[in-house]
N, C-alpha and C positions, 0 to 999 in steps of 0.2 A: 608551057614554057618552050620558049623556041631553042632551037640547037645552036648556043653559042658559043663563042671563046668565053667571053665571063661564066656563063653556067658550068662549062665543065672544067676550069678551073677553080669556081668554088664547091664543086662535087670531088674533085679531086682533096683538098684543105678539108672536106668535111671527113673524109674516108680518112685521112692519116691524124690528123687530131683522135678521133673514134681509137683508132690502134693504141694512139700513145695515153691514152685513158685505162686503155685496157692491161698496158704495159706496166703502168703506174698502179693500176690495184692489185694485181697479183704481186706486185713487187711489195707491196707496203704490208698484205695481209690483212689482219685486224685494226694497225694506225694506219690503214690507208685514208690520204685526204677524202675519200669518196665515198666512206663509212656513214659521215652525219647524214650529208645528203641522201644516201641507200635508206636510212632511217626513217628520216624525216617522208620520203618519198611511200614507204611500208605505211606509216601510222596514217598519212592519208587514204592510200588508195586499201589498203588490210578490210576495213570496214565493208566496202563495198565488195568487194572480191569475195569474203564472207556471205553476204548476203546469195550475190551470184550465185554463188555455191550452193547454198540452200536452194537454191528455185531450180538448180541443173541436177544436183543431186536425185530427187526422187525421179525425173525423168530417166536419167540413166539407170537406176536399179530397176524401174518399170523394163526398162526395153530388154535388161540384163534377166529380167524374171520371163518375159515372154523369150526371149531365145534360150532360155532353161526350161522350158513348162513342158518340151517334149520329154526331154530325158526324167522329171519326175511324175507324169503320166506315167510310164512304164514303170517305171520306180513303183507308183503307189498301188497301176495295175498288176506287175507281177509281188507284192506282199498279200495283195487281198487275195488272190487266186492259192497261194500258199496257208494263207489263214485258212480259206476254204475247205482246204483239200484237208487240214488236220482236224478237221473240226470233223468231218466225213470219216475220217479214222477214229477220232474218238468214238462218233455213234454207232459207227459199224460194230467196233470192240462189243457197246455196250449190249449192242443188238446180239449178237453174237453168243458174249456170254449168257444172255437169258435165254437164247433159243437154247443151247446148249444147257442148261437149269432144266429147263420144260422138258427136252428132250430126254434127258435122265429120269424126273419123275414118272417121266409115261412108262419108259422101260419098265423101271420098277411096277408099276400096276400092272402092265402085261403079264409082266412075270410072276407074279404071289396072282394071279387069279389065270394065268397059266395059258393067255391071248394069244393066239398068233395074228401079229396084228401089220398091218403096210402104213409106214409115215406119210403121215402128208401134211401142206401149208394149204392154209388158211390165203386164196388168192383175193377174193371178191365176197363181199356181203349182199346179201341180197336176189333174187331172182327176178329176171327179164318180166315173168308175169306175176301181177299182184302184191302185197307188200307183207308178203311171209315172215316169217323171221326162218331164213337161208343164209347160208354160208356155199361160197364154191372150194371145193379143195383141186391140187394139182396132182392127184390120182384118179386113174380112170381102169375101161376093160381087159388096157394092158396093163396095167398093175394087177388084176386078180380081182377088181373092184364090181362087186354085181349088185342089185337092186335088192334093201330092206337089210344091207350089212350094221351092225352096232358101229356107230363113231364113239371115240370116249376118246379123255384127255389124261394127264397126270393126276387131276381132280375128283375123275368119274364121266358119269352119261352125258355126253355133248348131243346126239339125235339118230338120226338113220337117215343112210343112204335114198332118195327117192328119184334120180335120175343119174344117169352113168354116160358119158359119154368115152372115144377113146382117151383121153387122156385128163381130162377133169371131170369130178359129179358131182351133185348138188345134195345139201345136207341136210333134213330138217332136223330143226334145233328141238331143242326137250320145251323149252319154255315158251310155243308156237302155242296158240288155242285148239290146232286143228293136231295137235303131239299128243300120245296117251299111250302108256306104258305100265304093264303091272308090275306092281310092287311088294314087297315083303318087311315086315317092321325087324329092326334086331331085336335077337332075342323070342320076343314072343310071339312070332313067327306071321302074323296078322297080315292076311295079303288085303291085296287095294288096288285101283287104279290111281294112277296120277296125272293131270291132265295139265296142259302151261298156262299159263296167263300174261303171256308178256313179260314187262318188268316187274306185276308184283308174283309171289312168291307162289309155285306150283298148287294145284289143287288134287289132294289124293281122297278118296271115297275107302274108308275100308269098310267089307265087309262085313263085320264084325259089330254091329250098333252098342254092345256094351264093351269091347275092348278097352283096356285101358291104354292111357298114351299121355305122356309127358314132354315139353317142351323139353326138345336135345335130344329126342326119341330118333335115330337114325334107321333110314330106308334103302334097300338094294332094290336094284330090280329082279323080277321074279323068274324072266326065263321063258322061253318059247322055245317049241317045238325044233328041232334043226339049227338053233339058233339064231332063227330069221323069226323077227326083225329086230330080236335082244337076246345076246345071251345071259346067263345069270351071274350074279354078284355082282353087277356095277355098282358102285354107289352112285344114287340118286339125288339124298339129301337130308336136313333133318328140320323136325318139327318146329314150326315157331309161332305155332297157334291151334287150339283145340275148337272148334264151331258147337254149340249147344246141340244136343242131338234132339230133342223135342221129343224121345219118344219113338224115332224113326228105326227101321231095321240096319241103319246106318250109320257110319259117321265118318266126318268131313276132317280134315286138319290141314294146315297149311304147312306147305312142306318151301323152306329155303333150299334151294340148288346148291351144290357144290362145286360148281362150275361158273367159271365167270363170262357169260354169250358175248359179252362185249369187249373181251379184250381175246380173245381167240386168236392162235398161231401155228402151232404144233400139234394136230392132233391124231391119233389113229385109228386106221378101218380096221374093224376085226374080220378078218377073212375064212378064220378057223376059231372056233369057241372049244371050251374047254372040254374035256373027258368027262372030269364030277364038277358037280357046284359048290363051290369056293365057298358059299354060305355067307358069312360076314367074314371071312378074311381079309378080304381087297378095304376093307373100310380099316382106317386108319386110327388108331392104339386113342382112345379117348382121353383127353385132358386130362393130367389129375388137378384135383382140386384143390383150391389154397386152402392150408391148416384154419381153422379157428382162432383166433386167439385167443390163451387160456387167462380167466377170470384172478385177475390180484388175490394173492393169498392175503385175508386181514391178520396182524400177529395175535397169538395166543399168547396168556399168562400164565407161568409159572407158579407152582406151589412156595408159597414166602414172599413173592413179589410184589411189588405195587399193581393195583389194579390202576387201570387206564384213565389218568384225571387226575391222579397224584393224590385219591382217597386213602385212608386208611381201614384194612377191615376191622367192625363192629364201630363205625361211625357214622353217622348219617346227614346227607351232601346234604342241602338245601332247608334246613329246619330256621325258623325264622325266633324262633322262642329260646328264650335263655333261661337254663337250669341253674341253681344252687348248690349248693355241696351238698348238702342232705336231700335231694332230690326233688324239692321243691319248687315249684315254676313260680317264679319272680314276676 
């Protein structure tokens, strides 16, 4: 539109009508003449504008969630890194307290079989050559630690020292095939050797072919000279199988360990063995046994009383024949 005198005289009348419009609603309020139409003008365009709204809508919360998505990243990174760390607190506690359980027990067995012993952890399973059954502990030549010392645990006999370095050495376990250690039976004194077999249950020879020996029959070891490469009273383990002897100047039994090779943690080098032999001290107070249960007492009868069945005495239960008064059978 060109730049007229008519255009911007009716630009001018359109600008002061607009005022006096706007003069006129506020003035009137709610009976302002310009109410219906405001109405009427809502209930058409309301619909659509609604719509609008739904289709503008999720695009604004979409842009509203990426210009947010840094701050709850952080958010959800630093709660997980908090859950973390308490979770790490918990299992340390729980770590903790059973080293410290273990720890105690050892003490105790040191002490009632009279050990001078050096703590050590259980670092590594296993040896560099061959597939032993080895353990590495975190004691070495500066700990006092030399070749052919007794390891034992809170349990009993874990194996002997077979390499030393400074500051770790290598364990073999009881329960190795190439392991063998003499033994002594509780009680009735019957030495043996006992040899490993892996996972199933140690193999002991004693000498003795007609000894007697009973499942739950527990064993120490017997004791070497200087107490290299065992000193005496560890417990070893006890019986949980008798071998048929055939006859032989020997016999076999299978001995369960007292020691668990596989959950290993805590355990100590004896560096100094005892003055006497413990004998079966260091072996732990035997189970007592559950009572019997005693046998139901049946009740007994009294003198004058009913006998049991609601008989009466000098009558007889079960007669099928009927008497007369004079004694005559009818």
């Amino acid at each position: 539109m060109r730049d007229t005198r008519e255009s911007r005289l009716l630009l001018v009348l359109l600008v002061v009508i607009a005022f006096a419009l706007i003069t006129v609603d506020i003035r009137g309020g709610e009976d302002s003449p310009l109410d219906r139409p405001r109405q009427a003008a809502q209930s058409v365009f309301g619909p659509v504008e609604n719509s609008v709204s739904g289709v503008v809508d999720p695009v604004g919360n979409a842009i509203d969630a990426v210009r947010d998505s840094g701050g709850r990243n952080s958010t959800i990174s630093r709660l997980q890194r908090e859950n973390e760390a308490l979770k790490q607190q918990l299992g340390s506690k729980d770590v903790t307290r059973n080293r410290a359980a273990e720890l105690d027990k050892l003490l105790k067995t040191a002490g009632v079989g009279q050990y001078a012993i050096k703590g050590a952890q259980v670092i590594a399973i296993g040896a560099a050559q061959g597939f032993s059954w080895t353990v590495t502990i975190d004691a070495g030549s500066k700990d006092g630690v030399t070749r052919d010392m007794t390891v034992i645990d809170g349990d009993g006999l874990v194996g002997r020292v077979t390499t030393v370095g400074p500051s770790t050495s290598t364990v073999l376990l009881a329960n190795d095939p190439d392991f063998t250690v003499g033994t002594r039976m509780e009680g009735s004194m019957e030495l043996g050797f006992a040899t490993g077999q892996g996972n199933q249950p140690m193999r002991v020879q004693l000498l003795n072919g007609k000894a007697t020996v009973h499942n739950g029959d527990r064993l120490v070891t017997f004791g070497s000279e200087a107490g290299k490469p065992f000193v005496p009273g560890v417990p070893v383990g006890k019986v949980v199988g008798v071998d048929p002897s055939g006859g032989n100047l020997t016999k076999t039994v299978q001995v369960q360990p007292f020691v668990g090779f596989t959950r290993l943690d805590i355990v100590g080098v004896v560096v100094q063995g005892p003055r006497t032999d413990p004998r079966d001290s260091v072996l732990p107070p035997k189970p007592t046994p559950s009572p019997k249960p005693k046998p139901k007492s049946t009740p007994t009868n009294k003198p004058g009383s009913t006998p049991t069945g609601g008989a009466t005495p000098g009558t007889t239960v079960g007669t099928t024949e009927n008497t007369t008064s004079n004694g005559k059978r009818g």
